[in-house]
Each structure stands twice: as structure tokens, then as C-alpha cells.
TIKOL-5066 format. One line per field, with one value per residue (C-alpha): residue in three letters; x, y, z; residue number from 1; chain. Coordinates in nm, 2 decimals, always signed. Layout:
# residues N
rest ALA;...
x X;...
y Y;...
z Z;...
nr NUM;...
kette A;...
This chain:
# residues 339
rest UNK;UNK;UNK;UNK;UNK;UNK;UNK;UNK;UNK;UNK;UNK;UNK;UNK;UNK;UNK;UNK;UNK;UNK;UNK;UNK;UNK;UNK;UNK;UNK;UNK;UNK;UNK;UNK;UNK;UNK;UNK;UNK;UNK;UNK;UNK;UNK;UNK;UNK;UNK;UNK;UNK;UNK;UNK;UNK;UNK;UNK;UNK;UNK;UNK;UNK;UNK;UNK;UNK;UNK;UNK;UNK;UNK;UNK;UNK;UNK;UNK;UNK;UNK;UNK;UNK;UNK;UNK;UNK;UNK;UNK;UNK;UNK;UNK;UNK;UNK;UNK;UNK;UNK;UNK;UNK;UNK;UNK;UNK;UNK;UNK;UNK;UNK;UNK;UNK;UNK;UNK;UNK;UNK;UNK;UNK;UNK;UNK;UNK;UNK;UNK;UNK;UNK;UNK;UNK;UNK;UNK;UNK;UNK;UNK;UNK;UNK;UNK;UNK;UNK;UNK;UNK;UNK;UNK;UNK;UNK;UNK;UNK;UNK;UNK;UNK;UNK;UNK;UNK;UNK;UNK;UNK;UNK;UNK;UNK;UNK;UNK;UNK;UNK;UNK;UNK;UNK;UNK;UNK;UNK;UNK;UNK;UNK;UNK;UNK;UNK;UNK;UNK;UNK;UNK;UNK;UNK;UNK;UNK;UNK;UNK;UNK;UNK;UNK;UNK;UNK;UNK;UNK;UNK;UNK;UNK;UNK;UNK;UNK;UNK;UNK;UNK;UNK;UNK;UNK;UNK;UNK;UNK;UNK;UNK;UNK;UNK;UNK;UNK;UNK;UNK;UNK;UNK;UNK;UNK;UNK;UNK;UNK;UNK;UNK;UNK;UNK;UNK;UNK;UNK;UNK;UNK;UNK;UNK;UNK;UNK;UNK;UNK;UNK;UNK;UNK;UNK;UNK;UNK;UNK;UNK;UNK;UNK;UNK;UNK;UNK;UNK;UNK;UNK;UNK;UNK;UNK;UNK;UNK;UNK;UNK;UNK;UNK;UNK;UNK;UNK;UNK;UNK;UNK;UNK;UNK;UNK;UNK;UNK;UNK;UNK;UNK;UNK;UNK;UNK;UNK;UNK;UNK;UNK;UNK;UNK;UNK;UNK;UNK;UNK;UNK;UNK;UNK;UNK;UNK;UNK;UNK;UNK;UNK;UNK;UNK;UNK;UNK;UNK;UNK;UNK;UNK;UNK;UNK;UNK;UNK;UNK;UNK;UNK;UNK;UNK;UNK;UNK;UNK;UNK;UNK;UNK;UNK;UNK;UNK;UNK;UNK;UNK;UNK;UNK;UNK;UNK;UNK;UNK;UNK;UNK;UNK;UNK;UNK;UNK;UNK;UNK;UNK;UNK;UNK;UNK;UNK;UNK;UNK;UNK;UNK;UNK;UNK;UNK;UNK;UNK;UNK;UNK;UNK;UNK;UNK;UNK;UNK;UNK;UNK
x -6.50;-6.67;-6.90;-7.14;-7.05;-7.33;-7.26;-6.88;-6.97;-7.25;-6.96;-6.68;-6.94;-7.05;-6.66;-6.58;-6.95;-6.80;-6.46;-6.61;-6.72;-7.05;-7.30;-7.25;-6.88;-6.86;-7.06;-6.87;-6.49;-6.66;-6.82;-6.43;-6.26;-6.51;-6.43;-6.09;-6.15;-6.39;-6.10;-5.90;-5.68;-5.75;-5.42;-5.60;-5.94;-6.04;-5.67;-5.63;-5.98;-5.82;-5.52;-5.73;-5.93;-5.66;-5.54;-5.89;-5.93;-5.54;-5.65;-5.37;-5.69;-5.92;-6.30;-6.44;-6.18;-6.24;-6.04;-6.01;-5.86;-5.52;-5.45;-5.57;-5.42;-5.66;-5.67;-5.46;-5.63;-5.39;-5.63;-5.50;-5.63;-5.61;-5.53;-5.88;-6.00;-5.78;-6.06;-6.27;-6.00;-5.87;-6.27;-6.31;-5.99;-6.11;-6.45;-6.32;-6.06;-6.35;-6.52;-6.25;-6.12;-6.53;-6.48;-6.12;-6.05;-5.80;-5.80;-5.53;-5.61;-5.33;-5.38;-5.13;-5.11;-5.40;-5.38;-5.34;-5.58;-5.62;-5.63;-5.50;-5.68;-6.00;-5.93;-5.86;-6.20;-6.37;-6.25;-6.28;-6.58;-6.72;-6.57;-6.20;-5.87;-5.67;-5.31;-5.24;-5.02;-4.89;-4.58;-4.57;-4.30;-3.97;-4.03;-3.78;-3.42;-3.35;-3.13;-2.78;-2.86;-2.97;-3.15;-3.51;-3.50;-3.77;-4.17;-4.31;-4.55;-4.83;-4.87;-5.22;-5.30;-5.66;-5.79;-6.19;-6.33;-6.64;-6.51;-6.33;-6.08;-5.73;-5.61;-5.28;-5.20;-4.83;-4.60;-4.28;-4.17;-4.16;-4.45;-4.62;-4.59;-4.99;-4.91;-4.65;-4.91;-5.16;-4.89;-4.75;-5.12;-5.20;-4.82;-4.72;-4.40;-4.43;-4.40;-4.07;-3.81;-3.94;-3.75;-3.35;-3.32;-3.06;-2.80;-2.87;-3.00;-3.26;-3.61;-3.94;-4.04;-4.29;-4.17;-3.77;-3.89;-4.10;-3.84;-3.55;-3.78;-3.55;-3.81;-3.70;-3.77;-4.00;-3.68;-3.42;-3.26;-3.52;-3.82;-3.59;-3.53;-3.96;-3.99;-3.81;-3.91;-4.31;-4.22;-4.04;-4.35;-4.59;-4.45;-4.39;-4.70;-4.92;-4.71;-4.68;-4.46;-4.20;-4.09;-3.79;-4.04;-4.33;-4.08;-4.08;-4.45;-4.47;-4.85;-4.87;-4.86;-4.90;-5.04;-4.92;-4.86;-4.93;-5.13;-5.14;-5.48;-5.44;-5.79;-5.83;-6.14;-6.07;-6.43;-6.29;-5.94;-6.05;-6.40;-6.54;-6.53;-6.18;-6.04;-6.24;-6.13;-5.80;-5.81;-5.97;-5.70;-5.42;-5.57;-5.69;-5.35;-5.20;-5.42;-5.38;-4.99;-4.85;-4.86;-4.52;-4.45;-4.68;-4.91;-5.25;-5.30;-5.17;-5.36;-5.37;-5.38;-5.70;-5.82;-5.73;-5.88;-6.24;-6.25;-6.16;-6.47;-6.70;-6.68;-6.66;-6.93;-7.18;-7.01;-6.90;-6.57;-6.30;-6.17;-5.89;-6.10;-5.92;-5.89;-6.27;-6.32;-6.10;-6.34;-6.64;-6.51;-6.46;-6.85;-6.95;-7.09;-7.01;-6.81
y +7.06;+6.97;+6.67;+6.63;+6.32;+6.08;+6.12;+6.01;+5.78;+5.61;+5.64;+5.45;+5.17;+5.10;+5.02;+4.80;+4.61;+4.61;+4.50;+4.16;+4.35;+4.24;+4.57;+4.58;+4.58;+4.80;+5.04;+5.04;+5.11;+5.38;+5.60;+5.54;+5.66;+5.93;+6.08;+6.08;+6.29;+6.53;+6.57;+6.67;+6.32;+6.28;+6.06;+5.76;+5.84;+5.91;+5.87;+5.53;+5.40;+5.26;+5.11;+4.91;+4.81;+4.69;+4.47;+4.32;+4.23;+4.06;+3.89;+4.07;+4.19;+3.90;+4.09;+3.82;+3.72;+3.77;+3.87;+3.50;+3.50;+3.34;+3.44;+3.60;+3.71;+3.94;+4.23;+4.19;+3.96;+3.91;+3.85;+3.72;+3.97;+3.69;+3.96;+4.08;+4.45;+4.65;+4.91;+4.65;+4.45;+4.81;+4.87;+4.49;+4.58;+4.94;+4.79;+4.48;+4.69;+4.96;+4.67;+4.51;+4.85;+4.91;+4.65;+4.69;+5.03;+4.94;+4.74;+4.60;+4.50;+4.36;+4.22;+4.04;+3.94;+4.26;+4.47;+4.87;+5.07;+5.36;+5.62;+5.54;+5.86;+5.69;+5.48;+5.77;+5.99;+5.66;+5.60;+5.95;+5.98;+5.73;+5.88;+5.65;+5.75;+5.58;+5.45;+5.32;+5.23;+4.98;+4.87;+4.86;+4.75;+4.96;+5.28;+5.52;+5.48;+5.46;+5.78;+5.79;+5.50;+5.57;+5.25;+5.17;+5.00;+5.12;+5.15;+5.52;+5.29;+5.57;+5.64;+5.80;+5.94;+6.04;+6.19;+6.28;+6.65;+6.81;+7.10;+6.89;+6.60;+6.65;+6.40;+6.32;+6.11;+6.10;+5.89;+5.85;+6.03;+6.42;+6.38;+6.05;+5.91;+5.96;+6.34;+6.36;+6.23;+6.49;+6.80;+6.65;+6.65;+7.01;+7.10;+7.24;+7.22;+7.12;+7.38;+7.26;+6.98;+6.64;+6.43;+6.39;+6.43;+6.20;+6.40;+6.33;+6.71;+6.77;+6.89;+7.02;+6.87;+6.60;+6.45;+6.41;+6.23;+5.98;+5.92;+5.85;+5.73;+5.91;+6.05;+6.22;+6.15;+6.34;+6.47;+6.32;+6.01;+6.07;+5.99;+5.69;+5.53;+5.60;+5.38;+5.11;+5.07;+5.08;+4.84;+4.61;+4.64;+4.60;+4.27;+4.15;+4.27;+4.08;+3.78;+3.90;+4.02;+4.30;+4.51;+4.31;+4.03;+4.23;+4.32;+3.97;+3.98;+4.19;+4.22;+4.59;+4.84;+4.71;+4.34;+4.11;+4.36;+4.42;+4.71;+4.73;+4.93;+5.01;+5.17;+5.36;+5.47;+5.78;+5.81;+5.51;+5.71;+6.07;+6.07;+6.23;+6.57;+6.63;+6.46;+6.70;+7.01;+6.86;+6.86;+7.19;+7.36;+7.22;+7.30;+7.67;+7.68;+7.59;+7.84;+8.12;+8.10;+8.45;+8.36;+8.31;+8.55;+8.44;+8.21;+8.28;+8.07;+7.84;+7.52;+7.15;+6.82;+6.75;+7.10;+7.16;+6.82;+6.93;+7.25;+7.11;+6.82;+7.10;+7.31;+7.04;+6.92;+7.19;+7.28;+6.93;+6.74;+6.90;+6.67;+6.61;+6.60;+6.27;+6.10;+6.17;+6.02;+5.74;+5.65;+5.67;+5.46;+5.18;+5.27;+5.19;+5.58;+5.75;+6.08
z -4.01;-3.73;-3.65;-3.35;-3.13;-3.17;-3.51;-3.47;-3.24;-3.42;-3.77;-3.56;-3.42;-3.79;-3.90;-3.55;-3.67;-4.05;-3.89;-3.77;-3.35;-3.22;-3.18;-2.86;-2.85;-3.12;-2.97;-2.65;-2.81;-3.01;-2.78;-2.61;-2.95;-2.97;-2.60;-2.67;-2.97;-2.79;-2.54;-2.83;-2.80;-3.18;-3.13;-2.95;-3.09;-3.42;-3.60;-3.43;-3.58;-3.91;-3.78;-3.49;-3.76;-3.97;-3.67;-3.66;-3.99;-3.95;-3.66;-3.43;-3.18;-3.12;-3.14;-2.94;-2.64;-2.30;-2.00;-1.80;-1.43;-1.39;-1.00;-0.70;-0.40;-0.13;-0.31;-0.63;-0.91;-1.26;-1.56;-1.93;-2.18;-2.46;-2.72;-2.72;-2.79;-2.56;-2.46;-2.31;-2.14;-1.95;-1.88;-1.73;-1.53;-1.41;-1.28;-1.16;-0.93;-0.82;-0.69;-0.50;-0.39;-0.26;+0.00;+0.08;+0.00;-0.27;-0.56;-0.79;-1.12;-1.33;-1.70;-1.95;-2.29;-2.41;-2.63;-2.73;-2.45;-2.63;-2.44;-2.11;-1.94;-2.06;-1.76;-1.49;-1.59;-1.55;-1.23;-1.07;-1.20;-0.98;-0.65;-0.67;-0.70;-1.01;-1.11;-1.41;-1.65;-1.92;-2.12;-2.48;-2.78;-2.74;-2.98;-2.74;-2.70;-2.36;-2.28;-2.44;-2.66;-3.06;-3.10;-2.93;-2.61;-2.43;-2.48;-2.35;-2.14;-2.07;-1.73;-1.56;-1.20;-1.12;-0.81;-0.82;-0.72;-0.78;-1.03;-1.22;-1.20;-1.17;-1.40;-1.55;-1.86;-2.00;-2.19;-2.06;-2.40;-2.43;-2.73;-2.78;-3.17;-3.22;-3.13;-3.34;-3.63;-3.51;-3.56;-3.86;-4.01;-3.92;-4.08;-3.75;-3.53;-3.22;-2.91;-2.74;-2.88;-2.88;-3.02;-3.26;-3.68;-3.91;-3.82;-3.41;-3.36;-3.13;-3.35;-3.35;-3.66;-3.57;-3.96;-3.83;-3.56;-3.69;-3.96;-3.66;-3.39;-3.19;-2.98;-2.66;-2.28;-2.06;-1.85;-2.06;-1.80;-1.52;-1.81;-1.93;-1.60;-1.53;-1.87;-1.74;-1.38;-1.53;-1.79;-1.52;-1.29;-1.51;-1.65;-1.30;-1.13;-1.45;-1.46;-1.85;-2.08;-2.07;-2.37;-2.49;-2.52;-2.71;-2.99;-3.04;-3.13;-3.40;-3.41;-3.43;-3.15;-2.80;-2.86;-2.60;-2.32;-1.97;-1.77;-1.40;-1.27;-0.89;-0.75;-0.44;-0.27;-0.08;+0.11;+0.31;+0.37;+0.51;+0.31;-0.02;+0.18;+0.32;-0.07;-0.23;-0.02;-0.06;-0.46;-0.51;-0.26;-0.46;-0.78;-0.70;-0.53;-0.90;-1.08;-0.86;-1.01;-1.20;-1.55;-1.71;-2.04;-2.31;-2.11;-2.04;-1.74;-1.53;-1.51;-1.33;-1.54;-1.66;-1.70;-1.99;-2.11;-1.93;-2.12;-2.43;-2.40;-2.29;-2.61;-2.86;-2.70;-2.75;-3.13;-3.23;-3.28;-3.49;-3.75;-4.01;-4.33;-4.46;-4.14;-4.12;-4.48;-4.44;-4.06;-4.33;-4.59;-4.31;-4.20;-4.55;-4.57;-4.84;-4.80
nr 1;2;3;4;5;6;7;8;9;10;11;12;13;14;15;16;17;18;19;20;21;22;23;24;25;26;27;28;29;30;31;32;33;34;35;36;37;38;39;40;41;42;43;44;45;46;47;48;49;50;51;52;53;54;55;56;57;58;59;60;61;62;63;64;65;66;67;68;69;70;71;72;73;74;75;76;77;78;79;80;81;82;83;84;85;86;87;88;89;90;91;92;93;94;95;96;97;98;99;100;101;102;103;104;105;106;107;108;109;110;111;112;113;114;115;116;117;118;119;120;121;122;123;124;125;126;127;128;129;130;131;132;133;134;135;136;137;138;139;140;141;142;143;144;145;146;147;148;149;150;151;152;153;154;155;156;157;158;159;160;161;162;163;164;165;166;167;168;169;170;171;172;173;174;175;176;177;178;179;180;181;182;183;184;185;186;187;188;189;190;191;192;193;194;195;196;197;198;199;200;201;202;203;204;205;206;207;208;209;210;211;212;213;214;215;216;217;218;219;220;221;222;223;224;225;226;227;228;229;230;231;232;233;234;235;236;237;238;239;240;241;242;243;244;245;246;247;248;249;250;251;252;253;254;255;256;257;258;259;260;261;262;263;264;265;266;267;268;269;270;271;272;273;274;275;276;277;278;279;280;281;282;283;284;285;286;287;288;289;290;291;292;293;294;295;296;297;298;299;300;301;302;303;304;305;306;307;308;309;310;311;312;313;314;315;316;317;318;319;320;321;322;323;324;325;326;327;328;329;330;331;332;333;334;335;336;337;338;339
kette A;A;A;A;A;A;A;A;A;A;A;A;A;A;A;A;A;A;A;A;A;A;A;A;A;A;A;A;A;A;A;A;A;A;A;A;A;A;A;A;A;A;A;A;A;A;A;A;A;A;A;A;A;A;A;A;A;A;A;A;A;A;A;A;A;A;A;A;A;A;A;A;A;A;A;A;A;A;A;A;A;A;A;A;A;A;A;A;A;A;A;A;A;A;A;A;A;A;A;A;A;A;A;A;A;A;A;A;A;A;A;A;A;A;A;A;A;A;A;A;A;A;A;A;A;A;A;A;A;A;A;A;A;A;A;A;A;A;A;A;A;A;A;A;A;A;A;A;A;A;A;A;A;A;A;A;A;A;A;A;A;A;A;A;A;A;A;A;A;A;A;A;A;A;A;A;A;A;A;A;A;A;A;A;A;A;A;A;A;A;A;A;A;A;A;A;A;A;A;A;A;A;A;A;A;A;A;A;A;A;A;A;A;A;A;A;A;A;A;A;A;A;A;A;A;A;A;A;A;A;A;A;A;A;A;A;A;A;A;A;A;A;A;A;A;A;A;A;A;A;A;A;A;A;A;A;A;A;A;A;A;A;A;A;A;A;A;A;A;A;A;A;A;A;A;A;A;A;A;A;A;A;A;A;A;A;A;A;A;A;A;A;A;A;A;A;A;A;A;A;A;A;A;A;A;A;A;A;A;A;A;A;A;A;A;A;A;A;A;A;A;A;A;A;A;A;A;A;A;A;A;A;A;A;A;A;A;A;A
């Protein structure tokens, strides 16, 4: 099934505006949901739109706070998120830092006490897309044991690195965990395993089975120690750099999935480095570089982050948004549209 995007986006505005969001508001987290899902981050996007809505209507996400300033410092400025709408507290941060880094060349953006941001490559195709490099990240409530350890300790604080080019952005947007939870959710749905290991069963065995793993919350670390010691170093920073919270005080919250955390947004503006030429030539060497690789066995071709996202927004764009029939009924039932 397969819906065209100002039709999802205009579906997910109507249940923010149902969910106590003004219009405008609304409108603007939607059309962020709906990119997400047009990337093929159904994860973030569409499968998230019920639960942000539930932590609306519990108060847990305050739909009218704004970001206010608590500090700044030449280029670095720490905002309180107030536990309003994550989505527009990153996008205040992202423009906020592309303005500083316009007169400085570099920007640095840090936010406590916000919310979930969705889709934290939202915030790197924003950036790029207006000529600036972007680093970004945030902490969340522990859902990965830190490595060795059975119990959660750690958050898989999402990490993202943009650099802007012509043909296509060379993004990257990872969790600090092999397979984020919302990609586990999205496998589970479709009842498929996922490619390589992500994550241990009851009995402590590594799995593919996206079902073990949300049972155990065992998932694994991108590169076992080295993504565990990532995890905590960004949660550290983050916490520090925002004046905020770090993860062993979020799981004191317990308001749902990221409220009270921090996010760091550090913006670059290359054309002031060696100009928008020489980054450009530099980005398309290194990524025709990368896809001039020999395939491995089984792989069609070799690509650089973000490509793979680009290709995937261009063809749901022209056919429409694949969707999970129920999740797409459940977004509808919030809209007040009947299925």
C-alpha cells in the first residue's frame, strides 16, 4: 500500500492538531515524520506518530514550550528545551547554529531538558542542504547494556555527520547500537530477520530475531566495546556541553523515550574553510572513490552514507510512501479519518 506524501503529511498534521498542536506546529513535525518515512525511516516517522501522540496527550511533550537561552559563550549558546516538541527544539537548534556558524564559520548549538528528535538525520539533510557541514548527536534513557554487562546502562545516543555536495549528500545517521529499537519494530512487522546479528535471546545468544531482542533489550553495539565506549563518551559530552542531563539521570524521568535529554548541534560552514568548490570536489572524489569499489559476493554496489537514503526518497516520491497497513490505520484513527 502506498500513499502519496501530501497525503501522509496532511494525515499526521490532522492527529498533532487533534493531539492539542497549534496548525502550524503540527504541520511542521508532520512534513518531518513524513520525510523520514519517504527516506524509508518508517522507524522515526510514521511508526513513531502514535506514541508521540500518546506523550502529548500525557503531557510528557509540552505542544506549546519554547526553546529559552540559558548561556552564551562566542560561539556556543546552551538553550533549555523545556520538554517541548522535540522536532522543533532540534530545528530552533539547527538554524540557530547556521546562523552563528554564517558569521563565524562554526556554530555550536547545545539543548537540555528536550525531548525525542525523531530522526536525527532530519537534522544533517537540513543542514547540508543549505551549503553547512553538520555534527550532531544526543543522549537518551539507557536501553543498551554497556558491553560485557546484561543489564541497560547506556542510551544508543544517535549520532549524525553531514557534509553537503551537489549529487547528493554524504550523510551519516547511526545509533551507537548495531540496530536501533524502532528498526527492530519495522523488521518485526514485515516478519523478517534481520541481515546480520543485532542483538542477545533469554538464553544470552547472539540473534537475528528482531522479537528476542526486544524481549531482552539486549541489543548489541555497533563494534561490540568500541560502539559501547562511543555511547558513553557522546552521552558524557552531551550532558556536559548542554549543562543537562546524562543517561543515569533520564532513567529517572520516566516520561517515555528521550524526555529530559540533551543534543549538541555543532555547524560548520565550509565555503568559509576552502569554499563551496574545493568541499564539493572533495565530497564527490571520496564518494565516487567509494562507489568505484569491486562489489563483495552478493552485493550489488558499494555505496556512501546517505545514498542509499537519496534513492530511496526519490522513488517513493514519484510512486508514494510504502506503508504498514495497521500502522497506517492506527495514524488515521488519530486524524479522525476513517480507514
Amino acid at each position: 500500500m502506498r500513499i502519496p506524501f501530501e497525503t501522509m503529511c496532511e494525515t499526521v498534521t490532522q492527529a498533532f492538531i487533534r493531539a492539542g498542536m497549534c496548525s502550524e506546529d503540527a504541520s511542521v513535525c508532520a512534513r518531518v515524520h513524513t520525510e523520514s518515512s519517504c527516506d524509508g525511516v518508517y522507524s522515526h516517522g510514521l511508526n513513531r506518530v502514535a506514541r508521540f501522540v500518546d506523550y502529548l496527550q500525557r503531557g510528557w511533550v509540552d505542544a506549546a514550550a519554547k526553546p529559552i537561552e540559558v548561556k552564551k559563550l562566542g560561539v556556543i549558546e546552551i538553550y533549555d528545551g523545556q520538554r517541548g516538541p522535540g522536532i522543533l527544539n532540534a530545528l530552533f537548534a539547527t538554524d540557530r547554529a547556521m546562523t552563528i556558524a554564517a558569521g563565524h564559520g562554526i556554530g555550536v548549538v547545545t539543548l537540555r531538558n528536550t525531548t525525542h528528535w525523531m530522526r536525527g538525520g532530519s537534522y544533517g539533510w537540513k543542514a547540508a542542504d543549505e551549503g553547512y557541514v553538520a555534527i550532531c548527536w544526543t543522549n537518551t534513557e539507557s536501553c543498551m547494556p554497556a558491553w560485557g554487562g546484561k543489564n541497560t546502562r547506556l542510551g544508543n545516543n544517535p549520532f549524525v555527520m553531514a557534509v553537503p555536495r551537489q549529487k547528493g549528500h554524504i550523510v551519516l545517521d547511526m545509533a551507537m547500537s548495531q540496530y536501533s529499537y524502532g528498526k527492530l519494530q519495522v523488521t518485526r512487522l514485515k516478519g523478517e530477520q534481520l541481515p546480520y546479528p543485532g542483538g542477545f535471546d533469554a538464553d544470552g545468544r547472539l540473534t537475528s530475531e528482531p522479537g528476542a531482542i526486544e524481549q531482552t533489550m539486549r541489543i548489541l553495539p555497533t563494534g561490540y566495546w568500541k560502539g559501547s565506549a562511543f555511547a558513553i563518551v557522546l552521552d558524557t559530552l552531551a550532558a556536559v556541553l548542554s549543562e543537562g542531563l546524562a543517561t543515569n539521570e533520564i532513567d529517572k524521568i520516566q516520561r517515555g523515550s528521550c524526555t529530559g535529554c540533551s543534543q549538541v548541534f555543532i555547524i560548520i560552514d565550509p565555503r568559509q574553510l576552502g569554499g563551496a568548490e574545493f568541499s564539493n570536489r572533495v565530497a564527490n572524489g571520496v564518494a565516487e572513490y567509494v562507489n568505484g569499489s569491486i562489489p563483495a559476493e552478493d552485493v550489488g554496489s558499494v555505496r556512501y552514507p546517505g545514498e542509499s537514503t537519496l534513492q530511496k526518497r526519490l522513488e517513493q516520491r514519484e510512486k508514494g510512501i510504502l506503508v504498514d497497513e495497521g500502522v497506517w490505520a492506527e495514524v488515521q484513527k488519530l486524524a479522525g479519518i476513517a480507514a
